[in-house]
Each structure stands twice: as structure tokens, then as C-alpha cells.
C-alpha positions as CSV (number, residue, x, y, z in Angstrom):
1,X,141.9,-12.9,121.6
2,X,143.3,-11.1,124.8
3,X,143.5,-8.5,122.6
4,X,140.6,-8.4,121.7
5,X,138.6,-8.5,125.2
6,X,140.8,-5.7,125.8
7,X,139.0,-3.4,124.0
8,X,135.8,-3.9,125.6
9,X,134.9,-2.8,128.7
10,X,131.6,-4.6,131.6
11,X,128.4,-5.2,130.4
12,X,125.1,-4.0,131.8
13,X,122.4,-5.9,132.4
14,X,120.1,-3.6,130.3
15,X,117.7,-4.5,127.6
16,X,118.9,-1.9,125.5
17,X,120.4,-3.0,121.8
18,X,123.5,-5.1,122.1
19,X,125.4,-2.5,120.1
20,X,124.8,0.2,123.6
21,X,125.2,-2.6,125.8
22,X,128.8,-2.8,126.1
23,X,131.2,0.0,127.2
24,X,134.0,-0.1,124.8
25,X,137.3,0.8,126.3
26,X,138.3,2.3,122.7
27,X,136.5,4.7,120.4
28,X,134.2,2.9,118.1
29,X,136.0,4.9,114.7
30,X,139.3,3.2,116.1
31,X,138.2,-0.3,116.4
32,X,136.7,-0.1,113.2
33,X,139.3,1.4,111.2
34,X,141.6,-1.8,113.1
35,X,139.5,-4.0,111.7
36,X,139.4,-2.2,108.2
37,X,143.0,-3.5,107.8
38,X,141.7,-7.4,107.7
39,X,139.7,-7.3,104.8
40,X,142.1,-9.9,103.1
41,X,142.1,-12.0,106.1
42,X,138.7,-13.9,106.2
43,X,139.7,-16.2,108.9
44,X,141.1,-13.7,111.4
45,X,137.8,-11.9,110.6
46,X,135.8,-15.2,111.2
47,X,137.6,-15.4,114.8
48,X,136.7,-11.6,115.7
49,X,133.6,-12.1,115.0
50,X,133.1,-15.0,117.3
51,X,135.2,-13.4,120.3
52,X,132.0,-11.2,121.5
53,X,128.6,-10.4,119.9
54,X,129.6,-6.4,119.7
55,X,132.7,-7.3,117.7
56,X,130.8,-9.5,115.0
57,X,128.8,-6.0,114.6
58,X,131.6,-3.8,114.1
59,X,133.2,-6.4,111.8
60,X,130.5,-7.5,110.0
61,X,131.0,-5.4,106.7
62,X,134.8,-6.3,106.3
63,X,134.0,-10.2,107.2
64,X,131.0,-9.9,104.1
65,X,133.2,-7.7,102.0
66,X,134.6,-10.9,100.2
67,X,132.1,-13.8,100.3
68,X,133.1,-17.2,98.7
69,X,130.5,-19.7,98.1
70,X,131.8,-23.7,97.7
71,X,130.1,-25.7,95.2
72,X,130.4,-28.9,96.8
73,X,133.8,-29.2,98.4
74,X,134.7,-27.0,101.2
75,X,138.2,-25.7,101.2
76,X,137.8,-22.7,103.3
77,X,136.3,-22.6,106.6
78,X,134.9,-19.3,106.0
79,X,133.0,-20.4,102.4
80,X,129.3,-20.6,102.4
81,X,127.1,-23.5,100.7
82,X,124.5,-21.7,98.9
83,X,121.8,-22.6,100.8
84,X,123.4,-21.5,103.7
85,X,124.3,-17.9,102.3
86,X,120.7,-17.5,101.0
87,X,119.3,-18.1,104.6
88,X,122.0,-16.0,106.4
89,X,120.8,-13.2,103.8
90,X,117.1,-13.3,105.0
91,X,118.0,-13.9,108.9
92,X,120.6,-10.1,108.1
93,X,119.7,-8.8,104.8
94,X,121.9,-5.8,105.5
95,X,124.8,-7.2,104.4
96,X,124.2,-7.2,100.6
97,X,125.2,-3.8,100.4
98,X,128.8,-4.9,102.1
99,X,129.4,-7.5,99.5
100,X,132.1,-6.1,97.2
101,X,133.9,-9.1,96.1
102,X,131.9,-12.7,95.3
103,X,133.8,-15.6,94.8
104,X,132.5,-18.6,93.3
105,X,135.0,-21.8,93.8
106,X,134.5,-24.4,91.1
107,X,135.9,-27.5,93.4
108,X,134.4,-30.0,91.8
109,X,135.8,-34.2,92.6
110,X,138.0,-35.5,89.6
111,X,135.9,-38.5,89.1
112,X,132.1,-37.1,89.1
113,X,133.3,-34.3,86.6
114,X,131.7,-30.5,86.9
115,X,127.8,-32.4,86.6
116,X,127.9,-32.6,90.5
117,X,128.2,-28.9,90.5
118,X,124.7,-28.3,88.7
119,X,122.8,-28.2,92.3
120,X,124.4,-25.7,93.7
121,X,125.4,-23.1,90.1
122,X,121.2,-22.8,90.1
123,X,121.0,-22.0,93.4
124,X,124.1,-19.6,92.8
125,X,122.2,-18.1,89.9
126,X,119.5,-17.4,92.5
127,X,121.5,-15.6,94.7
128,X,123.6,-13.4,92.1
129,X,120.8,-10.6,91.2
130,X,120.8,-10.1,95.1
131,X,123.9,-8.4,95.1
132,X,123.4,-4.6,93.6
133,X,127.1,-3.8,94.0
134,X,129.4,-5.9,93.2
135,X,133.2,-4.8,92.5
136,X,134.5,-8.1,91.6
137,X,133.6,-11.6,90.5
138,X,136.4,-14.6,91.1
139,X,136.0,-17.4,89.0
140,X,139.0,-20.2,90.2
141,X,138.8,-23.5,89.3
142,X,140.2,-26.5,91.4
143,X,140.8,-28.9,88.5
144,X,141.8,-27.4,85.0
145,X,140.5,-27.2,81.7
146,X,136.9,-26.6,82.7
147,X,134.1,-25.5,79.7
148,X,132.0,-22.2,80.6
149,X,129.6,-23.9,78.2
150,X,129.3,-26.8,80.4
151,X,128.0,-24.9,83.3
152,X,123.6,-24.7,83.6
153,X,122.8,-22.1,81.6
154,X,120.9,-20.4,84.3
155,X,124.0,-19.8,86.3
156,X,125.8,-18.7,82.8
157,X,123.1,-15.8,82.2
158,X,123.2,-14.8,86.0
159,X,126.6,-14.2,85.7
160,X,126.7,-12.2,82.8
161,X,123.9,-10.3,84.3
162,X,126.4,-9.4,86.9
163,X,128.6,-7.7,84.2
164,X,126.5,-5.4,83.3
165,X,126.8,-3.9,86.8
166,X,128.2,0.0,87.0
167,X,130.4,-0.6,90.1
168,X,131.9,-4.0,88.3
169,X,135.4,-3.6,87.5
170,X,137.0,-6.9,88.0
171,X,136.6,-10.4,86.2
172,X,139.3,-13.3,87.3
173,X,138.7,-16.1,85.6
174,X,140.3,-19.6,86.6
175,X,141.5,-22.7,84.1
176,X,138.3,-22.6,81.8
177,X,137.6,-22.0,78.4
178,X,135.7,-18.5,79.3
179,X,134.2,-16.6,76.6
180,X,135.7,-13.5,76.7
181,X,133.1,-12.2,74.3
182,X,130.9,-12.2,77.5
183,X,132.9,-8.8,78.3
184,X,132.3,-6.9,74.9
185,X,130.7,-3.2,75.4
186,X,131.4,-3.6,79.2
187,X,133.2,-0.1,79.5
188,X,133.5,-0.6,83.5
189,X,135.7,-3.5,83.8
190,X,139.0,-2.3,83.4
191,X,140.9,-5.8,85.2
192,X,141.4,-8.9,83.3
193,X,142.9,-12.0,85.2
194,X,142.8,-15.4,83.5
195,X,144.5,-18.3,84.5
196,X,144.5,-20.5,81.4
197,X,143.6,-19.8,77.4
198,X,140.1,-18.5,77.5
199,X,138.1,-18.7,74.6
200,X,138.0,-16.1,71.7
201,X,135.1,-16.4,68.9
202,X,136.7,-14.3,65.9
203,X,133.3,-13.0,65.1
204,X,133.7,-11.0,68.1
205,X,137.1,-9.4,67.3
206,X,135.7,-6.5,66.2
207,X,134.5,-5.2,69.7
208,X,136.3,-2.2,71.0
209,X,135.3,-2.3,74.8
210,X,136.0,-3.0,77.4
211,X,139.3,-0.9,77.8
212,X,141.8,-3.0,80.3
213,X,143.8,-1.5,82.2
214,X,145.2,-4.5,83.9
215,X,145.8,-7.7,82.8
216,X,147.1,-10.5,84.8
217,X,147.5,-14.2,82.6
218,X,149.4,-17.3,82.8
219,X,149.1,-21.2,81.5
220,X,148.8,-19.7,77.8
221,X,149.1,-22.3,75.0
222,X,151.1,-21.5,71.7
223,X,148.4,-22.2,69.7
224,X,146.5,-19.3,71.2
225,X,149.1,-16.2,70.5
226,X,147.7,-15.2,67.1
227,X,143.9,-15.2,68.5
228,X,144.7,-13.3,71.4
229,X,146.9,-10.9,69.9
230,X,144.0,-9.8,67.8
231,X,141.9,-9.4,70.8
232,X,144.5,-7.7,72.4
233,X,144.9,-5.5,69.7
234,X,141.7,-3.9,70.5
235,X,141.3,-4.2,74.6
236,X,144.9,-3.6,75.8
237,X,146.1,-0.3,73.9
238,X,145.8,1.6,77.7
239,X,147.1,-1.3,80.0
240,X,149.3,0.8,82.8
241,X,149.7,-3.3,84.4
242,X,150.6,-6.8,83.5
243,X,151.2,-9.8,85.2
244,X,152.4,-12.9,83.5
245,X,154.1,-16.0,83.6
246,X,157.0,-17.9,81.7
247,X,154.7,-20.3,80.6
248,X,153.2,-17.3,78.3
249,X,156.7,-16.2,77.2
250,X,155.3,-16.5,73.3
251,X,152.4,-14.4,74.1
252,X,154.0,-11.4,76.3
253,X,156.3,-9.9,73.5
254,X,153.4,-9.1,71.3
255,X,151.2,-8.2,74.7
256,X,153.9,-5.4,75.2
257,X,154.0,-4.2,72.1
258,X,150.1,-3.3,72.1
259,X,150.9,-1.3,75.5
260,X,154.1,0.1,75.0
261,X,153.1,3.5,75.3
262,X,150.9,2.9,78.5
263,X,152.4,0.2,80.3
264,X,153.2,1.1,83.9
265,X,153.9,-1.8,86.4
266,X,155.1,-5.0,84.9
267,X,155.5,-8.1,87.1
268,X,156.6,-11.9,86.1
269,X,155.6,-14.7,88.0
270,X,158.7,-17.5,88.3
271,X,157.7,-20.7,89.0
272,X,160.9,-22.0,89.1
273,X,164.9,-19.7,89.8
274,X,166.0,-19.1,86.4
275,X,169.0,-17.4,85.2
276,X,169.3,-13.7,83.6
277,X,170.4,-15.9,80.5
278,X,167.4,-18.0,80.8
279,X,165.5,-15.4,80.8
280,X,166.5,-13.1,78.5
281,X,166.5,-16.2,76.0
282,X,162.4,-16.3,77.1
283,X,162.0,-12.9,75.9
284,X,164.3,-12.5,72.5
């Protein structure tokens, strides 16, 4: 935070706009490009912006670069209820055009199942055609095994709205059985990440788009290799990256033989130390 007040110089008691109000010490271009290095951080952003009513300006589009809206459960100081993000939109509606990255945490309790979630997925659903353009949508889920088809259906088409967005390129999808046929004819997403078996109807195998290029997976079932191999077949031929875990060591060999030819960066997740043995017996 010293740090921080360094960079700013007195204050004049002028009624001129807060952002000419305050000598800065350092050139504007180099505080921001500072700042431009926390985009991953959210909660060192959330403290910058609270250090001095200049700063929250000049850090304003990295702090609403990634947004995260809770659905009930708060597990992140810097998430926003739904309500809340909705009136924070009115009160500065120039942020939209900062929001690259929406994540929507599905933290639902164990004991009142997904149906206390319905509240705040349609007023989600509201506030999804508000942002024109969205990079990526995040999809985690706090408890596993959660159905898509479960979800309101408002908030279902509101997010598949979103996917026909030019500038998306990213889905990441958490423990749930996700349609992937929600994707078909998307040509702009070109990154898959799914953290459990999605779900793949065979009457939309026949879909060539979209084209990943990189594919991140883990908590496959064995039950699910001959499915997704098919889909696979027909989506991964141009992968340059995969990510993958042990748990999915009956899926990867026939993953890497779709993107032999293409495959550029491969990295494996070890949940545990294994041996060379061990892991060579994974992948024979």
C-alpha cells in the first residue's frame, strides 16, 4: 500500500474531475501498464482499487476484466451476487466493454441440491446479453455431477446465446453433464476445458465445427471413451494443446492419435508422485 501512495503525488482542492485532481508522481501509461500485470490477481486488484479513488480508475478495466458472479455461497471476496453486479452496471455502465472473462460459480449447499440456485441463474440470464464481448465463459461447479438440464431454462438459452458471440473463444466447463452439442457450428471457440464426462447425444456426431485447438479434460469415466472418441474424431484433428489427467489414462491414447500430426504442447496433471513405470504402464 506504501507503494502504492508512492505513486501519487498532493491533491488540490479543485472541483475539477477526480481523474485531474491528483498529481501523479509517475506517468499515467506506466501505472497502468503495472497494473496490466494483475489481471489474474482479483484480490490485489480489489485492494488497489480501494487504496485511493484515482487508482480504482486506472484499475478499473483489469479489476472487471474477469468478473465472477456467486450463486448463493460466497467463496471469493471479490464475486458479485447478481443483484449487486446488475446495480454496479447501471451506477458505471462503462465497464461492460472491460468484461472479457465471466465466471459463473455453481456453489450450491449439499443438502438443498442445485434448486436453491434457480433465484439467482434467472437473474444471471438477465445479465448475460449485457455483455457484447465476451472472450471466455467459466463454468466450475463446487459439488460434482451437476445436470445442465437441471438448470432454468432461461439461464440455459442465455448462455448459449453467449456462444454465438464473435470474440468467444473459450468454454470451461466444471463436473456437469454439459451438452457439448451446445458448441456445434461455433467456429470461434477454439478452447475446450471440461472437468468431468460431459454429455454427447450421437445424433450430433455428425457436426464438424467447432475446430479445438486446445483441450484441457480430467475425471473421465471408461464408459465414455468410445463416445468421445467419435466426437473427437471430428473436433480435435488441429489440437496444437492438451491437458489431461491420469484419471483419463483410457481416453488420452486415442485423444493423441486424432492429433498426432498437430499436437504441440502436451501437459499431464499428477495428482499423486508416480513412478516412470507407473506411468508408462498408464499409457501402453
Amino acid at each position: 500500500m506504501e507503494f502504492l501512495k508512492s505513486l501519487t503525488g498532493r491533491f488540490t482542492r479543485t472541483r475539477a474531475p477526480i481523474n485531474q485532481s491528483l498529481e501523479l508522481r509517475v506517468p499515467f501509461d506506466v501505472i497502468d501498464h503495472i497494473f496490466s500485470f494483475l489481471k489474474s490477481h482479483p484480490k490485489a486488484l480489489l485492494a488497489c482499487s480501494k487504496a485511493h479513488p484515482v487508482l480504482s480508475q486506472i484499475v478499473e478495466r483489469y479489476r472487471f476484466h474477469h468478473i465472477v458472479i456467486h450463486t448463493g455461497v460466497i467463496d471469493f471476496n471479490y464475486s458479485f451476487r447478481p443483484s449487486g453486479l446488475l446495480r454496479r452496471l447501471a451506477e458505471t455502465p462503462w465497464i461492460i466493454k472491460y468484461v472479457a472473462i465471466l465466471q459463473i460459480e455453481f456453489n450450491y449447499h449439499q443438502y438443498l441440491g442445485p434448486a436453491q440456485m434457480t433465484p439467482y441463474l434467472e437473474e444471471i440470464a438477465s445479465l448475460l446479453p449485457m455483455f457484447p464481448v465476451l472472450e471466455c465463459i467459466m463454468l466450475p461447479t463446487r459439488r460434482s455431477r451437476l445436470s445442465w438440464q437441471d438448470l432454468p431454462q432461461r439461464f440455459r438459452l442465455a448462455v448459449e446465446n453467449c456462444l454465438h458471440l464473435p470474440t468467444l473463444q473459450e468454454v470451461h466447463v466444471g463436473d456437469m453433464y454439459f451438452p457439448l452439442s451446445m458448441l456445434d457450428n461455433h467456429a470461434n471457440i477454439n478452447y475446450l476445458s471440461l472437468s468431468g464426462p460431459p454429455e454427447i447425444e450421437p445424433v450430433y456426431l455428425k457436426t464438424t465445427y467447432p475446430q479445438i485447438k486446445s483441450l484441457a479434460f480430467e475425471g473421465f469415466e471408461h464408459r465414455y471413451n468410445g463416445i468421445f472418441r467419435t466426437w473427437a474424431k471430428r473436433h480435435i484433428v488441429g489440437l496444437q494443446s492438451l491437458k489431461y489427467d491420469l484419471s483419463c489414462h483410457k481416453i488420452i491414447l486415442d485423444v493423441l492419435e486424432i492429433c498426432s500430426g498437430t499436437l504441440e504442447n502436451l501437459y499431464l496433471c499428477l495428482q499423486r508422485q508416480v513412478t516412470p513405470r507407473e506411468l508408462s504402464s498408464r499409457l501402453m
